[in-house]
C-alpha positions as CSV (number, residue, x, y, z in Angstrom):
1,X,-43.8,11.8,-26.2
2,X,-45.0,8.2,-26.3
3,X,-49.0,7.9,-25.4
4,X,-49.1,4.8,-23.1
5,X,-51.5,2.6,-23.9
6,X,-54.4,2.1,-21.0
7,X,-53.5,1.1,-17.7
8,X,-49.6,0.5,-19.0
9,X,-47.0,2.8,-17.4
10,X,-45.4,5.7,-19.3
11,X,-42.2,5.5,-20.0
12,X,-41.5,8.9,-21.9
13,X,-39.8,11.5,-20.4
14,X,-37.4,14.6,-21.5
15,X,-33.9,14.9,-20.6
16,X,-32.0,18.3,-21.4
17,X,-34.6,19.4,-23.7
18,X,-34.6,15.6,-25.6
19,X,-37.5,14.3,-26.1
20,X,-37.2,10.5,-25.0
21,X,-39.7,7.4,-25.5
22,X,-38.2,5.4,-22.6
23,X,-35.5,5.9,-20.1
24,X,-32.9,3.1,-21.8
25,X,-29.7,4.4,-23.8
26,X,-26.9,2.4,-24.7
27,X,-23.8,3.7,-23.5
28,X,-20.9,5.3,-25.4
29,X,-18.0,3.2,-26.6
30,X,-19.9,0.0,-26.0
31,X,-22.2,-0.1,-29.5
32,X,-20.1,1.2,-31.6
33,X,-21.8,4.2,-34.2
34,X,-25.3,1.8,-34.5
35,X,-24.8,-0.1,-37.6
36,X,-22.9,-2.7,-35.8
37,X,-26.2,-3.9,-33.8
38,X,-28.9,-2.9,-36.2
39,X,-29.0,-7.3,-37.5
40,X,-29.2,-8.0,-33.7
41,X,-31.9,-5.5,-32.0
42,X,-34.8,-3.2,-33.1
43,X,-32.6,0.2,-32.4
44,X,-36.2,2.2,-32.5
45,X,-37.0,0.5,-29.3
46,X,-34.2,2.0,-27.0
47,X,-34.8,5.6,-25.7
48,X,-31.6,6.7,-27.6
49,X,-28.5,6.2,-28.9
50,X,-25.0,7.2,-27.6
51,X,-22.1,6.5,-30.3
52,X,-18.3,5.9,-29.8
53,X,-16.5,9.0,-29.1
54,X,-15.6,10.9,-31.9
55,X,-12.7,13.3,-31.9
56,X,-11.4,16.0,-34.7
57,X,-8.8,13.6,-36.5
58,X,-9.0,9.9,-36.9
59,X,-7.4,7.8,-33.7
60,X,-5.7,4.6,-34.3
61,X,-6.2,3.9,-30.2
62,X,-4.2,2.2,-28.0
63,X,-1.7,-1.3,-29.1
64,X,-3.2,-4.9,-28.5
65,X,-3.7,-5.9,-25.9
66,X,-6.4,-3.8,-24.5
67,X,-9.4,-5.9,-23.4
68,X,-9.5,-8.4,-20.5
69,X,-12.2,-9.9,-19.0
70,X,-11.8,-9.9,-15.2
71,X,-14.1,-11.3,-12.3
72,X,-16.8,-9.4,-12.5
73,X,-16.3,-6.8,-15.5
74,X,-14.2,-5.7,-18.1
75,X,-11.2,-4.1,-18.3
76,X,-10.1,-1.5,-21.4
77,X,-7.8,0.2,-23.2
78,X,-8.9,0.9,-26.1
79,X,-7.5,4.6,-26.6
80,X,-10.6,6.0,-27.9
81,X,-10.1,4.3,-31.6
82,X,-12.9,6.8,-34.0
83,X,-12.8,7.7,-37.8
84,X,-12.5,11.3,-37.1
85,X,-15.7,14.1,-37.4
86,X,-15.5,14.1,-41.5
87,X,-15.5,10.0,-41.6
88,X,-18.2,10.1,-39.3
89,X,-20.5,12.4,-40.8
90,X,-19.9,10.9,-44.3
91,X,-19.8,7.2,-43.0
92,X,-22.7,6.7,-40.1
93,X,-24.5,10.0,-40.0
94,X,-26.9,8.9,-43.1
95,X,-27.3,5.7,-41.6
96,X,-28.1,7.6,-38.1
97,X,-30.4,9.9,-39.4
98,X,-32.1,7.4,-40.7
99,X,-33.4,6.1,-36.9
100,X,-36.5,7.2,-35.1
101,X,-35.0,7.5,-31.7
102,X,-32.6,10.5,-30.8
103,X,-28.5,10.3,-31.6
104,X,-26.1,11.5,-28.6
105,X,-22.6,12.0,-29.9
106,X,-19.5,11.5,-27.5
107,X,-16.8,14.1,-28.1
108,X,-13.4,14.1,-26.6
109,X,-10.1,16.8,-27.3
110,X,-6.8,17.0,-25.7
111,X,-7.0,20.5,-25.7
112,X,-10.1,22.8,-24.5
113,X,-9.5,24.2,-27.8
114,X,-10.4,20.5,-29.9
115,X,-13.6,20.2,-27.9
116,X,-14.8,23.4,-29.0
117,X,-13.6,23.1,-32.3
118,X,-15.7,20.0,-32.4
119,X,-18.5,21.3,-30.6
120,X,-18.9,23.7,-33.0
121,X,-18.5,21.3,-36.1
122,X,-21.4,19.0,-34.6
123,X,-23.7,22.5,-34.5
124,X,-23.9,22.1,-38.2
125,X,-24.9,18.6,-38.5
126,X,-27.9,17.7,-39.2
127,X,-30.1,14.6,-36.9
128,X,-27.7,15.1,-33.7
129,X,-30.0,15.6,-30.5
130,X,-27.1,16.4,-28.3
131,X,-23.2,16.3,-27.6
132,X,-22.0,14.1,-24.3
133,X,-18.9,15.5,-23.4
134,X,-15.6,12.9,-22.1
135,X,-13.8,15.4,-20.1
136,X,-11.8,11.7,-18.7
137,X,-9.2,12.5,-21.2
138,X,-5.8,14.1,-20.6
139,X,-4.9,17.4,-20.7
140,X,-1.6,17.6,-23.4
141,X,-1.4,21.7,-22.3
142,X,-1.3,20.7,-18.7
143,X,1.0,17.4,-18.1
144,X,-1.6,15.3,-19.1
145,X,-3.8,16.0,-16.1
146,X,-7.2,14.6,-16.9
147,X,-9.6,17.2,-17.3
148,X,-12.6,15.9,-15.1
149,X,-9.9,14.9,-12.1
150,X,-10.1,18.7,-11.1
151,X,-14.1,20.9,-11.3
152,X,-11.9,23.9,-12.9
153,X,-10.7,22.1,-15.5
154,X,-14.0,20.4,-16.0
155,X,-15.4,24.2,-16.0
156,X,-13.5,25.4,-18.5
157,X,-14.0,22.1,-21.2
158,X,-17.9,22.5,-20.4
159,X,-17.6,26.2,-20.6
160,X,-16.0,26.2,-24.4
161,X,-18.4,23.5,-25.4
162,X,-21.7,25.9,-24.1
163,X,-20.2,28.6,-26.4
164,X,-19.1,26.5,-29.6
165,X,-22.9,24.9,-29.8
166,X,-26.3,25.5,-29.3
167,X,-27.3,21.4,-28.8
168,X,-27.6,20.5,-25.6
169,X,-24.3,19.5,-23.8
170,X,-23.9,16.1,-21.6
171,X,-20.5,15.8,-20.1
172,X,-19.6,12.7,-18.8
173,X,-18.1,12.8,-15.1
174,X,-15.2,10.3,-14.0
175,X,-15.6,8.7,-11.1
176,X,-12.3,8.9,-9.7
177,X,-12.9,12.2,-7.5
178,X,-13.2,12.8,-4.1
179,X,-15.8,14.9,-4.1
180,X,-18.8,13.8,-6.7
181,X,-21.3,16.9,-5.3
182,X,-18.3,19.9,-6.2
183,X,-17.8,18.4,-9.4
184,X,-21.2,18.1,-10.5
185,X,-22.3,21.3,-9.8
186,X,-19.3,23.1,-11.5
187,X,-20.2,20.8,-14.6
188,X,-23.8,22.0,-14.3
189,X,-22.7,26.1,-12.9
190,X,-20.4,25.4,-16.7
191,X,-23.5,25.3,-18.9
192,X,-24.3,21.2,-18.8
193,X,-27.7,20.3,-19.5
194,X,-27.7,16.8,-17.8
195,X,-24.8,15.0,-16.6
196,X,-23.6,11.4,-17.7
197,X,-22.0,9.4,-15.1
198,X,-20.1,7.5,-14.4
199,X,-17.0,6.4,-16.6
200,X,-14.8,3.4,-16.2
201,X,-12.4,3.3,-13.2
202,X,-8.9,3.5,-13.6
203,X,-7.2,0.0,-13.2
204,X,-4.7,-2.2,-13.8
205,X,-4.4,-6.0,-14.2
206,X,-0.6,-7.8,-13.8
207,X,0.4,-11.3,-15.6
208,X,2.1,-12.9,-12.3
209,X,3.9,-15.8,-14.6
210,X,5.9,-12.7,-16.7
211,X,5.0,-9.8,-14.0
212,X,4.1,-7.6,-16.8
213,X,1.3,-5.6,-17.1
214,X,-1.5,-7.3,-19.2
215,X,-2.8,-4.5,-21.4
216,X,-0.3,-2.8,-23.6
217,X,-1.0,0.6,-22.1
218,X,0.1,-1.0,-18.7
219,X,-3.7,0.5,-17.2
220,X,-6.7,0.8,-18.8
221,X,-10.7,1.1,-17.4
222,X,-13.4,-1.2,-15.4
223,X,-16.9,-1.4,-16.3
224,X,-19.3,-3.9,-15.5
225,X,-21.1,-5.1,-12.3
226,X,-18.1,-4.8,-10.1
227,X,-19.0,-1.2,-10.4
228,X,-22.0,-1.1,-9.7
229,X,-23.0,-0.1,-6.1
230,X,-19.8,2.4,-6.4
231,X,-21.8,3.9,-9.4
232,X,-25.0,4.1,-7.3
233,X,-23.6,6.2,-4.3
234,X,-22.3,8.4,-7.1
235,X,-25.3,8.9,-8.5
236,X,-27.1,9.3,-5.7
237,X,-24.7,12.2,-4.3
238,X,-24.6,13.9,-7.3
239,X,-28.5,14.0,-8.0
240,X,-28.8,15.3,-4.4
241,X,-26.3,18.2,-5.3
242,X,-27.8,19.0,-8.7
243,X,-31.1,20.2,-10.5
244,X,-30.2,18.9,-14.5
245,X,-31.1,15.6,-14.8
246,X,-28.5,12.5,-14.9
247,X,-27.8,9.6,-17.1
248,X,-26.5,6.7,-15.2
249,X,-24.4,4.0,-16.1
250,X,-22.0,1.5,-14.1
251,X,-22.3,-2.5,-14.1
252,X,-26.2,-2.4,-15.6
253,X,-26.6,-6.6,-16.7
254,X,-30.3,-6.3,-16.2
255,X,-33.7,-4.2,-14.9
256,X,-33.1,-4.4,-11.4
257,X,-30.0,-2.6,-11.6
258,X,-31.3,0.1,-13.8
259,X,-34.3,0.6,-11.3
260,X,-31.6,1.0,-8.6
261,X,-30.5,4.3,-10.7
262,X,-33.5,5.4,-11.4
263,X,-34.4,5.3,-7.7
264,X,-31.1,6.9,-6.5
265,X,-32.1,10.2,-8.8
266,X,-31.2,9.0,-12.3
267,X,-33.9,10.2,-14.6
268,X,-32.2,8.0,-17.6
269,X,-29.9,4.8,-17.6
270,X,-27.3,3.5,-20.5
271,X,-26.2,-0.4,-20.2
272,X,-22.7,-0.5,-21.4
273,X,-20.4,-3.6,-21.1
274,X,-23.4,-5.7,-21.0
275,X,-24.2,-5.3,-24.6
276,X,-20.9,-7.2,-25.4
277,X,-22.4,-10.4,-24.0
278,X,-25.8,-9.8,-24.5
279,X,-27.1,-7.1,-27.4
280,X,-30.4,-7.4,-26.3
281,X,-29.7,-6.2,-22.3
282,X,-31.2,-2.8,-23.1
283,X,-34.5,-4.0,-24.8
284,X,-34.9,-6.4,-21.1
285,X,-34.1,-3.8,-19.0
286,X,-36.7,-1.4,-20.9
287,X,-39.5,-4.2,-20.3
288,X,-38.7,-5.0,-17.5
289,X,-38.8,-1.2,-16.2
290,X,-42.5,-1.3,-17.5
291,X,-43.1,-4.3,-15.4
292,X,-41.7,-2.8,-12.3
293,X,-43.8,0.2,-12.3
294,X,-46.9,-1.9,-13.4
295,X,-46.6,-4.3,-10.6
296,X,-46.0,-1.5,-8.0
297,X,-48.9,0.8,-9.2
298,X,-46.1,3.5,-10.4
299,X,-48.0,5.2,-13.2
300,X,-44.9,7.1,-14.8
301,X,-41.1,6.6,-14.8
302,X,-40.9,10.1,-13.7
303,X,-42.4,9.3,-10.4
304,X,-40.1,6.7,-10.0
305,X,-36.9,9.3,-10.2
306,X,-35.2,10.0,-6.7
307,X,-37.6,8.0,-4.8
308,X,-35.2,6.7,-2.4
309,X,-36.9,6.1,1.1
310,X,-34.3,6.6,4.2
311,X,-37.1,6.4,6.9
């Protein structure tokens, strides 16, 4: 890890077994596969980086339109658009490999069988640090039930991924569930090194002048700061229910919200729809973590992890 320079906070910490220089990833879907944002930002600065998803076969993703900015975030449909694992690993993964910071690929299936497949594909590639896993896809086998709405199902995705791969696994939890704490634990009783939450929430957005729906696939996800205190009581149930660490993401724009994450039990943070509107959100929020902790005598980021006072 990172030796701090005298009297400045560490930021370095490990998550599943990574080996991280600060707390700050960019989240998946939201920076595309790096070379996108390497002319905007120093990518060696972030703790690490989390790429699109990536799935066995190339996706074309969902018809136009599929973005809309609403008050207060963004809603999307993009239909998980990728290259496929071959393009990929031709295409980015020199690039990739190529960075100083750790690379976290997002895989997605529509069968338990594809995510192992792929899994077990991603074993054998060289400069991956670990898989994060979007069980909010649907289930083809099962009439399209999405696999993280129900822990079994979540079980058995994060089950086959444990045995296809010895990197360590992330899945990425939805956050349309009624109970956060059972589905956490079955993700981490499945074999999950750390958990990633949360995703977008399902939504939907109506044109009143044609009363059709705006997005082509009728619904699509939220992100952004309208999430955000939904995504904190998440967090916080699920790092009370579980001993892997989490990643948290949900509406992040600047510092203060990743310190709210942090606090709540998060022991990492990825900004996501910020990085549309500002490529540079994840460098502030890094600095302006350091600044927190140095202004409030916190000598480590780790002691800042779950240190939510209720008295």
């Amino acid at each position: 890890m990172t030796n701090p320079a005298a009297g400045s906070p560490d930021l370095s910490l490990a998550v599943a077994g990574i080996r991280l220089q600060n707390p700050v990833m960019v989240a998946s879907g939201t920076f595309g596969y790096g070379p996108e944002f390497a002319e905007l930002i120093d990518l060696n600065r972030l703790g690490a980086i989390v790429v699109k998803g990536i799935s066995i076969e190339p996706e074309k993703g969902n018809p136009t339109p599929r973005m809309l900015e609403v008050p207060g975030g963004l809603l999307n449909a993009i239909g998980l658009q990728n290259p496929g694992f071959e393009k990929f690993v031709a295409e980015y993964m020199p690039f990739l490999r190529g960075l100083r910071i750790p690379l976290i690929v997002n895989i997605w299936g529509r069968t338990i069988e594809q995510y192992g497949n792929l899994a077990a594909r991603f074993d054998a590639v060289p400069g991956v640090s670990a898989l994060e896993i979007n069980i909010s896809c649907p289930n083809i086998k099962q009439g399209g039930l999405t696999f993280g709405s129900d822990p079994r199902l979540a079980a058995a995705v994060i089950s086959a991924v444990r045995k296809s791969t010895r990197l360590p696994i992330i899945p990425k939890l939805p956050p349309n569930t009624s109970d956060m704490p059972a589905l956490a634990r079955a993700a981490e009783d499945a074999g999950a090194n750390a958990i990633s939450l949360v995703n977008s929430f399902p939504a939907m957005a109506i044109d009143i002048r044609t009363r059709r729906p705006i997005l082509a696939n009728i619904t699509g996800g939220l992100s952004g700061p309208a999430i955000h205190t939904i995504a904190v009581k998440l967090v916080w149930e699920a790092a009370k229910a579980v001993r892997v660490p989490i990643i948290a993401m949900g509406g992040i724009a600047g510092p203060e919200e990743a310190i709210e994450f942090l606090i709540a039990g998060a022991s990492a943070v990825a900004v996501g729809t910020a990085n549309f509107t500002d490529p540079a959100t994840a460098l502030r929020v890094i600095e302006g973590i350091r600044g927190y902790l140095a202004e409030n005598g916190i000598p480590s980021v780790r002691d800042l992890v779950g240190s939510l006072r209720l008295t």
